[in-house]
C-alpha positions as CSV (number, residue, x, y, z in Angstrom):
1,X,-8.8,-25.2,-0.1
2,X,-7.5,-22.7,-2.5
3,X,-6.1,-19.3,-1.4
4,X,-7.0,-18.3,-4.8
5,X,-9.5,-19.0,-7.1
6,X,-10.1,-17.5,-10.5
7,X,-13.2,-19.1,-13.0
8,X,-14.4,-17.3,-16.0
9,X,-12.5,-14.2,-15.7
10,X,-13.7,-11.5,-18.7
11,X,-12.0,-7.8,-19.2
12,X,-13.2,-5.8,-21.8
13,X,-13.1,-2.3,-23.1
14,X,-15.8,-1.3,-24.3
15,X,-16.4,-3.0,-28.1
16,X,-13.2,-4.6,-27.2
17,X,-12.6,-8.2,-25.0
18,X,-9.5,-8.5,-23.6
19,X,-9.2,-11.8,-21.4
20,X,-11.7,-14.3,-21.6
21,X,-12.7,-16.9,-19.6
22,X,-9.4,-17.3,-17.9
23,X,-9.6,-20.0,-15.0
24,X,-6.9,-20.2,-12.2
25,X,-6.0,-21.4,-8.6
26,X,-3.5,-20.6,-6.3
27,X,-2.5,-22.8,-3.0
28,X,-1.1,-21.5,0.1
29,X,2.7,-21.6,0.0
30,X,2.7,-22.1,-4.0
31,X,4.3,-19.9,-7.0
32,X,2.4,-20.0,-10.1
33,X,3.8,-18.2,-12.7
34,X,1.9,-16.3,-15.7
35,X,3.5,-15.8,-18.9
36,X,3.0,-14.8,-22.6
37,X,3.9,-11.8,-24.9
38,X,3.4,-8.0,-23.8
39,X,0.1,-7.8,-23.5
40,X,-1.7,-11.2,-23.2
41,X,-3.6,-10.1,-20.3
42,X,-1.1,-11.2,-17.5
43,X,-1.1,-7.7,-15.5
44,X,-5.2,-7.0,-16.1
45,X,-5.6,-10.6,-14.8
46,X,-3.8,-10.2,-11.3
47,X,-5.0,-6.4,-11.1
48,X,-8.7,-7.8,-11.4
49,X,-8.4,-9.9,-8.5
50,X,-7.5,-6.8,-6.3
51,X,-10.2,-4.8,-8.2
52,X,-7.2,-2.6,-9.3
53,X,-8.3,-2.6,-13.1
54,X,-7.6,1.0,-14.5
55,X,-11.2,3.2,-15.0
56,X,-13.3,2.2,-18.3
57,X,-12.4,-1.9,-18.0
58,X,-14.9,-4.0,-17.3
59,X,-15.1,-7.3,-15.0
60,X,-17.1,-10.4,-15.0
61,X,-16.4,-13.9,-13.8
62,X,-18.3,-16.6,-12.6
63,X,-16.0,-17.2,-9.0
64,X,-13.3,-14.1,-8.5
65,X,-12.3,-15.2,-4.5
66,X,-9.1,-14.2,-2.7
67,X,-8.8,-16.3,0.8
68,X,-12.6,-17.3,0.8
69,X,-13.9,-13.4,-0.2
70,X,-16.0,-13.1,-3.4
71,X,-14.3,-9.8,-4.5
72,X,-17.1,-9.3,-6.9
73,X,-19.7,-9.0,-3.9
74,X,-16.6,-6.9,-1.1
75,X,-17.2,-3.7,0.1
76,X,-15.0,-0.9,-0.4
77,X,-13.8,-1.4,3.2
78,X,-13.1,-5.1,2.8
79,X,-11.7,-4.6,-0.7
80,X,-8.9,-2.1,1.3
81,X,-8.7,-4.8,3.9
82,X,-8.0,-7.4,1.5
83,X,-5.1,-5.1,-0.5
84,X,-2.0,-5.6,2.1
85,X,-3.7,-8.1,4.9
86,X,-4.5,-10.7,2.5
87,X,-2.1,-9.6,-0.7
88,X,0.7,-7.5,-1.0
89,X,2.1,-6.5,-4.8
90,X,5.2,-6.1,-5.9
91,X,5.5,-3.8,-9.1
92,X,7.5,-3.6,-12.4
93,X,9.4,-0.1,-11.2
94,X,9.8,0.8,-7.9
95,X,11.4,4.2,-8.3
96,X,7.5,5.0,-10.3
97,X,6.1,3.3,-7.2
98,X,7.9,5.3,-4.5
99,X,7.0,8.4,-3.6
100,X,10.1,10.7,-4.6
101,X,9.3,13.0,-1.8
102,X,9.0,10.6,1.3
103,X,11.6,9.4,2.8
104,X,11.8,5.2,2.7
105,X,11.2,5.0,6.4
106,X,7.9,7.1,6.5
107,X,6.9,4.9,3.1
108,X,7.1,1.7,4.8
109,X,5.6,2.6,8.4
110,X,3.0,4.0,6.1
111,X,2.5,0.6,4.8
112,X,2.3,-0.8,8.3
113,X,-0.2,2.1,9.9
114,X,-2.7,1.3,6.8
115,X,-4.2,-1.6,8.4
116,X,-2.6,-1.6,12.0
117,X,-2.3,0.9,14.9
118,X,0.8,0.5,16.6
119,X,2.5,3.2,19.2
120,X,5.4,5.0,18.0
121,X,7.9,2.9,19.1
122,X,6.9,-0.3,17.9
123,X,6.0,1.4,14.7
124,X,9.8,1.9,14.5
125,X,10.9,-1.4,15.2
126,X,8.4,-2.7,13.1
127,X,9.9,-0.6,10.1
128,X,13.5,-1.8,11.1
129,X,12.6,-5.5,10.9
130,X,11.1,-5.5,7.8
131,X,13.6,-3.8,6.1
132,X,16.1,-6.2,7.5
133,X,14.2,-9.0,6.6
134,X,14.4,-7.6,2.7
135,X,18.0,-7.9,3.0
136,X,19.4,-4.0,3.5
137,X,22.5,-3.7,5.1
138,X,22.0,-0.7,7.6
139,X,18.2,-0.2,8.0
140,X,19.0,2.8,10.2
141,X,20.4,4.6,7.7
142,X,18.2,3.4,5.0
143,X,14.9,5.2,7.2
144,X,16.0,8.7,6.2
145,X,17.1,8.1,3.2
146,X,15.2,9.0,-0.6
147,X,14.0,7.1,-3.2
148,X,16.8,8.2,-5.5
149,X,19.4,7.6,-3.1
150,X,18.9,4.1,-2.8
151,X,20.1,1.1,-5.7
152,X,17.8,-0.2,-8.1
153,X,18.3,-3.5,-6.3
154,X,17.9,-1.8,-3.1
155,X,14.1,-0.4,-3.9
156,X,13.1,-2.8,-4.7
157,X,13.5,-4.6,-1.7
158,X,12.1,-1.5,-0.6
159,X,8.5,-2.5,-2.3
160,X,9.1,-6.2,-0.8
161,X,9.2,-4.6,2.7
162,X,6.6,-3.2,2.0
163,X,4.2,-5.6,0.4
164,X,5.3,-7.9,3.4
165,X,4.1,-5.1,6.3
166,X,0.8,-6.9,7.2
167,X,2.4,-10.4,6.8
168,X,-0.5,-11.2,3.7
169,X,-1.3,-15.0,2.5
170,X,-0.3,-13.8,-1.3
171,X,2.2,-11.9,-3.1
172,X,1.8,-11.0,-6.0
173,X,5.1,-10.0,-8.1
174,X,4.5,-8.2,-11.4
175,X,8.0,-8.3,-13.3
176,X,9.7,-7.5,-10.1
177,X,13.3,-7.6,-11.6
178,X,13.1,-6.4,-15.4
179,X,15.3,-4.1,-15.1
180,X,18.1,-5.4,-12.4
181,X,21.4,-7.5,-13.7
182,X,21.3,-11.0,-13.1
183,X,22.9,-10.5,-9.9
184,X,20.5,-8.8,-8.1
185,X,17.4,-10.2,-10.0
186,X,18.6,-13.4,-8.2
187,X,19.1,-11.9,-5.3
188,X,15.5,-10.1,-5.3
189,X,13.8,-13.8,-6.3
190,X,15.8,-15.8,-3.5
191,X,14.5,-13.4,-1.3
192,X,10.9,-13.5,-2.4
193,X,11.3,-17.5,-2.3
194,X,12.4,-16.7,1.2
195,X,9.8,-14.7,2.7
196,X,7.8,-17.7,0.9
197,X,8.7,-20.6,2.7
198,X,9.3,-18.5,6.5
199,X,5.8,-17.0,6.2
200,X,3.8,-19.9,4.2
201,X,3.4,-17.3,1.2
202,X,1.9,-17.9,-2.0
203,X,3.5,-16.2,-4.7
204,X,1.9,-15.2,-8.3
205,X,4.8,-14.1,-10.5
206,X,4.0,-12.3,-13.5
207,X,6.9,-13.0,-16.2
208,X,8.6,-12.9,-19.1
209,X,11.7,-14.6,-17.9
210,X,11.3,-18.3,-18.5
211,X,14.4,-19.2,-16.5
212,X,13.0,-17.8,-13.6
213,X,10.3,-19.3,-14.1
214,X,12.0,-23.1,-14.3
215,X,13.5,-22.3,-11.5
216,X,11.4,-20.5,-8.6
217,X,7.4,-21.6,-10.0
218,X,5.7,-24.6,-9.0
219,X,2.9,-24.2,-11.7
220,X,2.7,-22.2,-14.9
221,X,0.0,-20.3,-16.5
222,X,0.5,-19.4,-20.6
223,X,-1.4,-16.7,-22.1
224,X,-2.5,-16.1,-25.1
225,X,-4.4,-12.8,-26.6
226,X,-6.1,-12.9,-23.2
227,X,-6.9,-16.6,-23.1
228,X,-5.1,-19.0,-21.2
229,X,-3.9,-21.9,-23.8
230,X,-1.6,-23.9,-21.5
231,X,-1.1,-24.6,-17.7
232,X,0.4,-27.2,-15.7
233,X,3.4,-28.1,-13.9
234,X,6.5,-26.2,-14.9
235,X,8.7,-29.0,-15.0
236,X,6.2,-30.7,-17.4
237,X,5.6,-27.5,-19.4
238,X,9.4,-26.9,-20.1
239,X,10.0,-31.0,-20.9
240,X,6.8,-31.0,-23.1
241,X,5.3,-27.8,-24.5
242,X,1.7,-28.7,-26.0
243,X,0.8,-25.1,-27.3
244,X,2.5,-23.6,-30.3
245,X,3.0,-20.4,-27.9
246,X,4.6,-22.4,-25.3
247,X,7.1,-23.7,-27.7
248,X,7.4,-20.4,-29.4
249,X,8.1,-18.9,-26.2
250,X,10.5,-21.7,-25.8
251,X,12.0,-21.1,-28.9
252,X,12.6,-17.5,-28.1
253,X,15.2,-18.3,-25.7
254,X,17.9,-19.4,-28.0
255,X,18.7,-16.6,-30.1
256,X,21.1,-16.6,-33.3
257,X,24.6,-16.3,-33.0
258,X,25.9,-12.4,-34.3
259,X,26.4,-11.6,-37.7
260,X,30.4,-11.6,-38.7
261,X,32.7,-9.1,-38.5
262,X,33.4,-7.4,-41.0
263,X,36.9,-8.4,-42.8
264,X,38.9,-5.0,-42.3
265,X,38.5,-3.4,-39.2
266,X,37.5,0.5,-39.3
267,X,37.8,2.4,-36.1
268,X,35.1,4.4,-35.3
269,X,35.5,4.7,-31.9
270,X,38.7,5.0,-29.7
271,X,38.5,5.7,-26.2
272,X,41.7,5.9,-24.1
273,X,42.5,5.9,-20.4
274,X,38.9,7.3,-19.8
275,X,38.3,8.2,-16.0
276,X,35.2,9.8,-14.0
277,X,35.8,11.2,-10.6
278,X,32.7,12.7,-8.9
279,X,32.9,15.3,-6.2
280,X,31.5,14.1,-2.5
281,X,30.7,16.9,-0.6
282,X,29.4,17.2,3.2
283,X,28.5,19.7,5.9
284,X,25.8,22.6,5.9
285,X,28.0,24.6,3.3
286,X,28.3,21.3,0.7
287,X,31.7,21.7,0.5
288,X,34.2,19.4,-1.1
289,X,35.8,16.2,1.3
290,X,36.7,13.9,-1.0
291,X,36.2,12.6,-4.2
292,X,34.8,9.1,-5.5
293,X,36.1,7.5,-8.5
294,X,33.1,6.1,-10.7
295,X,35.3,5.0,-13.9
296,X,39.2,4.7,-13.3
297,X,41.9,4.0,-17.1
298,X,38.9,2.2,-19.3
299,X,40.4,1.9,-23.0
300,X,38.7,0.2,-25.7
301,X,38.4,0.6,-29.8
302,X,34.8,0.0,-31.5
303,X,35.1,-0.8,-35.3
304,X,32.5,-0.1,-37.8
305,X,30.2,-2.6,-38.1
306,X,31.0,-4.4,-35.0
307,X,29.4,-4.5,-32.0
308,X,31.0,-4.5,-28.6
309,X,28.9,-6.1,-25.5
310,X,29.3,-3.6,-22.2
311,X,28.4,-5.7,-19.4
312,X,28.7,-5.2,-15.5
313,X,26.9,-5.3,-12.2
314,X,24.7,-2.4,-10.8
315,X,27.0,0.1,-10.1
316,X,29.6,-1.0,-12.3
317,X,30.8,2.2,-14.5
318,X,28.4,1.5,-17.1
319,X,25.9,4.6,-17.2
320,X,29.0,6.7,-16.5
321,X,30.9,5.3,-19.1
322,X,27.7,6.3,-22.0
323,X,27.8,9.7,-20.4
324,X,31.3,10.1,-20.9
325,X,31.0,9.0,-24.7
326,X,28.2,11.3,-25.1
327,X,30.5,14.3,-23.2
328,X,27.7,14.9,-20.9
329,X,29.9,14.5,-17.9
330,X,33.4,15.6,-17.3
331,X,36.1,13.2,-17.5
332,X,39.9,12.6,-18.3
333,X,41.5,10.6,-21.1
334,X,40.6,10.7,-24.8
335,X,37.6,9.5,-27.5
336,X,37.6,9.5,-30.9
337,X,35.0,9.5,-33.2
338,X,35.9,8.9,-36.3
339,X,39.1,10.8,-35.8
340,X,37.4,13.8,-34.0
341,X,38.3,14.0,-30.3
342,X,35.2,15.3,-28.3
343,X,36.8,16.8,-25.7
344,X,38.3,19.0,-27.9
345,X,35.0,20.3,-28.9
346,X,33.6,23.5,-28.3
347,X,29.5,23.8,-27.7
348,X,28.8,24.9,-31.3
349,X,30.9,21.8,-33.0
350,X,29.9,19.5,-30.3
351,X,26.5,20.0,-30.9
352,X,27.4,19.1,-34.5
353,X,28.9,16.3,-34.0
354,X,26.2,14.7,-31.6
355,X,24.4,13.4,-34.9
356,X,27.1,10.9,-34.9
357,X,27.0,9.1,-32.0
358,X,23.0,8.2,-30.9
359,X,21.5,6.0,-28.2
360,X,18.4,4.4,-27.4
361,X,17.2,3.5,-23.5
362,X,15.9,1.0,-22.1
363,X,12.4,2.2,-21.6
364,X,11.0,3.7,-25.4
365,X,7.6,4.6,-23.3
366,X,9.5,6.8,-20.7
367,X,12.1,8.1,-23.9
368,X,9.4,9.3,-26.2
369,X,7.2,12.2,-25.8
370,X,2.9,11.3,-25.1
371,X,2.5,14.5,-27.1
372,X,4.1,14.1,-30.4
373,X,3.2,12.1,-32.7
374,X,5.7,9.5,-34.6
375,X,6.4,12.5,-37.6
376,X,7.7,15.1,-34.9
377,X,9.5,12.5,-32.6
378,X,11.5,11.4,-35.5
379,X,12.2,14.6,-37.4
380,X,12.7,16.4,-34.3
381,X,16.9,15.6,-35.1
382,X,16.5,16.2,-38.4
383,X,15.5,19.8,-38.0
384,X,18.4,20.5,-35.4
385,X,20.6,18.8,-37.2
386,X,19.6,19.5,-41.2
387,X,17.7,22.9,-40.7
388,X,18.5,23.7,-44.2
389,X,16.1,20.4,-44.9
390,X,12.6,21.3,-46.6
391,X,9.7,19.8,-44.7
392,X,9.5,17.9,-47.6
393,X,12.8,16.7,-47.5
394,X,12.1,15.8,-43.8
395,X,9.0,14.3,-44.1
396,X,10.7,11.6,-46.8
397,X,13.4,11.1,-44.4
398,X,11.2,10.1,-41.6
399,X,9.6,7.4,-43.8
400,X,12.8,6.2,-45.2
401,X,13.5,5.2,-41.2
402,X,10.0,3.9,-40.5
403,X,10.3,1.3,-43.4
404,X,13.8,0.3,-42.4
405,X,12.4,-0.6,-38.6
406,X,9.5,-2.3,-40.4
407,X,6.7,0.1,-39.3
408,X,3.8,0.6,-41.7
409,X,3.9,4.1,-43.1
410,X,0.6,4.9,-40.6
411,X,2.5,5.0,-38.2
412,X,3.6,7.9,-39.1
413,X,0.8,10.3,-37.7
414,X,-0.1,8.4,-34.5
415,X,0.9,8.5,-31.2
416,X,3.8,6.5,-28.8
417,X,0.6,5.6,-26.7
418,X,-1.1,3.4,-29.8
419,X,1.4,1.4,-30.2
420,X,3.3,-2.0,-28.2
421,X,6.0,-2.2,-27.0
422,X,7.9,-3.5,-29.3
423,X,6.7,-0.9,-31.6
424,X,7.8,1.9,-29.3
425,X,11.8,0.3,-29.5
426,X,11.3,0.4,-33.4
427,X,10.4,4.3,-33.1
428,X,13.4,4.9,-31.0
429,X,15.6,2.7,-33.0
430,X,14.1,5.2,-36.1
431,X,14.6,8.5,-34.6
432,X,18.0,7.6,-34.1
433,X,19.1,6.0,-37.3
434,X,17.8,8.9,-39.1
435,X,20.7,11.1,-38.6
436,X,22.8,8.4,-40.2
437,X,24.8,7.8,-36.9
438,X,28.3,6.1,-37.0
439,X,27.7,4.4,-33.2
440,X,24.3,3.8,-31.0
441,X,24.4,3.2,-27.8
442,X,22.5,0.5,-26.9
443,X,21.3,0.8,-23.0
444,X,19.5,-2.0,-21.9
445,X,17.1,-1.9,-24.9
446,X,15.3,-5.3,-24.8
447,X,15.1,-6.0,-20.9
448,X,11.6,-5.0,-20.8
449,X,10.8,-6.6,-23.7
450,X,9.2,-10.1,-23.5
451,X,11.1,-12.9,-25.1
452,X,9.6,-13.1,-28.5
453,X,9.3,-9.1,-29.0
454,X,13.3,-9.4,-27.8
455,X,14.3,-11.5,-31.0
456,X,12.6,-9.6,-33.0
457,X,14.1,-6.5,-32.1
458,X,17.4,-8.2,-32.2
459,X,16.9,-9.4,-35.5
460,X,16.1,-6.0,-36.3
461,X,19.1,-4.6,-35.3
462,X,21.2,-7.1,-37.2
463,X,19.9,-6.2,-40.1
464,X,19.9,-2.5,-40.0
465,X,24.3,-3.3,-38.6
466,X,24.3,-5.0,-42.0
467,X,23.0,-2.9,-44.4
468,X,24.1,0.4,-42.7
469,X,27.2,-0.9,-41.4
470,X,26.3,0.7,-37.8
471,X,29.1,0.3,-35.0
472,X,27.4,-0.7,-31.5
473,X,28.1,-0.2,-28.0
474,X,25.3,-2.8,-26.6
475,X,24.9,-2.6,-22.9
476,X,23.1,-5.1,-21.2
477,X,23.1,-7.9,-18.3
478,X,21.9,-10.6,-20.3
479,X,24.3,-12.4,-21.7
480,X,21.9,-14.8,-23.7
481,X,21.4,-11.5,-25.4
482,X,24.9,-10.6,-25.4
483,X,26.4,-13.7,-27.2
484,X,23.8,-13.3,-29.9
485,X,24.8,-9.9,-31.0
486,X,28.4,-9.0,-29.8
487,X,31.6,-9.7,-31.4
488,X,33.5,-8.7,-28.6
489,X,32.5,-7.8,-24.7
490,X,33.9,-5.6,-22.1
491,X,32.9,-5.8,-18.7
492,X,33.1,-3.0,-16.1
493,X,33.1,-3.9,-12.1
494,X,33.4,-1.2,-9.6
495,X,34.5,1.1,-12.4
496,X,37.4,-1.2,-13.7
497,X,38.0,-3.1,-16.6
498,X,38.2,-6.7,-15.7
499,X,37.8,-8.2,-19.2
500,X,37.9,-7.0,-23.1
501,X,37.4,-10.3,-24.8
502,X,36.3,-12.0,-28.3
503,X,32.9,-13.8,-27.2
């Protein structure tokens, strides 16, 4: 008998379908794995079947059960029953999951006390074994601790904890390590495969990642505009793709090598013995013990034109590093751009000079303001940077970057809300090229990207390197995505250099 059981699933917005007629099944102890582009109807399809879907969607299906339960027909009291007895769900980003104000022990008795009465004691022990079965080192200490204190690795074993508190039949993990390096993500999927196999779990992992999912699924699930076009077993799907998304999704995974170098080397940036030491402080006053050295003698040269690959564990040196380039934190040593040494700087030329060097985050959603629209998210440097600039002058500008991120010029009075993901990178990547920058930072920029939407913004940025003649600082913990665009790669571990190599 199926633990899960999915026929005819419909979502529609009003005027609007969004998955149709979507048919799965899910075995005790199984992994199936959905994937497909940003949004093929993955997320709606697992939300539906804890009646999670956000207010204005519309359901239907012909059988919707979850461990014999026709969710269509459950009460509001079973429905609650069903969410953490039966099913426990993992999330994209723990720290939006969290509750910033709680501390993690109080979160995850909280997740225990939801369906279970237990006296105090127990309630503690309880907490302590889950988050020792997720894999923290000192579980005592991690009770009183906050959200923000804690790893991004470390929160989300957090969520795991949780989502295992009333030992459910299914987990469901939705992109549960997007934005962890290749470290922890295997860390946080050999421990989901292990809470698999001790408690009988099945598992429905929601993905972009197709090497995780050759390697942890049993099954796979492709979708397509809201459709599923392709399912079967993964090793069979990944020896023979029969839908031209499958392969295309295939295809995604091997990306073009880098553009070359150019012939002369032009320095653009030169950083020099750069260190960050961070003050630790203690006692009721917060005074001073000791301090903790985040980035100790990192030295490299960025050319124009080139890009250099910044790569490194959780905890590495790499944030600090960017916020040293960007002289938003204190540190000792030297950089260059172009000749100018930042530190040097007072507040009036620094702010100057910040047109020069621009980055772009990982998350365009969280990095663009909901209330402006693309014109005043784009020109918003120009008229701190070029206030002499007419409106006119502006408003030419900001088209001249929309066209060179390949963005039709309607874009241009819409909001970050209309568009997809993708799209959202391609504003980013415009508000910042439209200062004419000699170095972006690049953090993380494609990780929550799915794969095809990735190359594409690759490609894009290949492009704009060659025609503008950008230099790059590329930070990621891909390296698939790091050999297709860097000439050279550095890579940070507990705030050292331990490599600076041609790739």
């Amino acid at each position: 008998m199926s633990l899960v059981e999915v026929k005819g699933l419909c979502i529609d917005l009003p005027g609007k379908p969004l998955v149709r007629d979507v048919d799965f099944t899910i075995a005790p102890g199984e992994c199936l794995a959905l994937v497909g582009e940003s949004g093929s109807g993955k997320s709606l399809s697992a939300l539906a079947l804890l009646d999670l879907l956000p207010a204005g969607l519309q359901r239907r299906a012909a059988s919707l059960r979850l461990d014999g339960t026709d969710i269509q027909a459950a009460s509001p009291a079973m429905l609650r029953s069903l969410r953490g007895n039966v099913a426990g769900m993992i999330f994209q980003e723990p720290m939006s999951s969290l509750n910033p104000l709680m501390r993690i022990g109080r979160q995850v008795a909280e997740a225990v006390t939801l369906h279970r009465r237990l006296p105090k004691s127990k309630l503690l022990a309880a907490t302590m074994a889950l988050l020792a079965e997720v894999g923290l080192p000192d579980a005592a200490a991690t009770l009183d601790k906050f959200p923000h204190q804690l790893s991004g690795g470390q929160r989300q074993r957090v969520m795991i904890a949780m989502a295992l508190a009333n030992n459910p039949k299914l987990l469901i993990a939705d992109e549960p390590t997007t934005a962890l390096d290749h470290v922890l993500e295997r860390q946080i999927l050999d421990l989901i495969a292990a809470a698999s196999r001790a408690r009988g779990l099945a598992v429905l992992l929601i993905t972009h990642d197709l090497e995780i999912v050759q390697r942890y699924a049993d099954r796979v699930a492709v979708m397509q505009d809201g459709v599923i076009v392709e399912t079967g077993p993964a090793a069979q799907i990944f020896a023979a793709p029969a839908h031209d998304m499958t392969r295309k999704l295939l295809a995604a995974r091997h990306l073009p090598p880098p553009l070359s170098p150019p012939a002369q080397p032009v320095p653009v940036l030169v950083v020099e013995h750069v260190s960050v030491a961070f003050a630790v402080t203690g006692g009721i006053l917060r005074r001073q013990k000791g301090a903790f050295s985040a980035l100790h003698d990192v030295s490299f040269t960025l050319h124009r034109g080139e890009t250099l690959g910044l790569v490194g564990p959780s905890g590495s040196g790499k944030s600090t590093l960017t916020l040293a380039l960007l002289r938003l934190i204190n540190f000792t040593g030297r950089v260059s751009l172009d000749g100018v040494d930042l530190a040097a700087l007072n507040a009036r030329m620094l702010r100057a000079t910040r047109g020069r060097i621009q980055i772009i985050f990982q998350d365009p959603f969280g990095s663009l303001s909901p209330r402006l629209t693309v014109r005043e998210i784009i020109a918003e440097g120009l008229e701190i940077h070029e206030p002499a600039w007419s409106a006119v002058q502006r408003a030419e500008r900001v088209r001249q970057a929309l066209a060179e991120v390949r963005l039709p010029p309607d874009a241009i009075d819409r909001y970050p809300n209309e568009f997809s993901g993708g799209q959202r990178q391609r504003i980013a990547i415009a508000r910042a090229i439209v200062l004419n920058p000699l170095v972006l930072i690049l953090d993380e920029p494609t990780s929550a990207l799915d794969v095809t939407v990735q190359a594409d913004i690759i490609a894009l940025l290949k492009a704009l390197q060659a025609r503008l003649g950008l230099a790059y600082l590329f930070i990621s913990h891909d390296l698939s995505v790091i050999r297709a665009i860097s000439h050279r790669v550095l890579a940070l571990d507990a705030g050292r250099l331990i490599e600076y190599t041609e790739v």
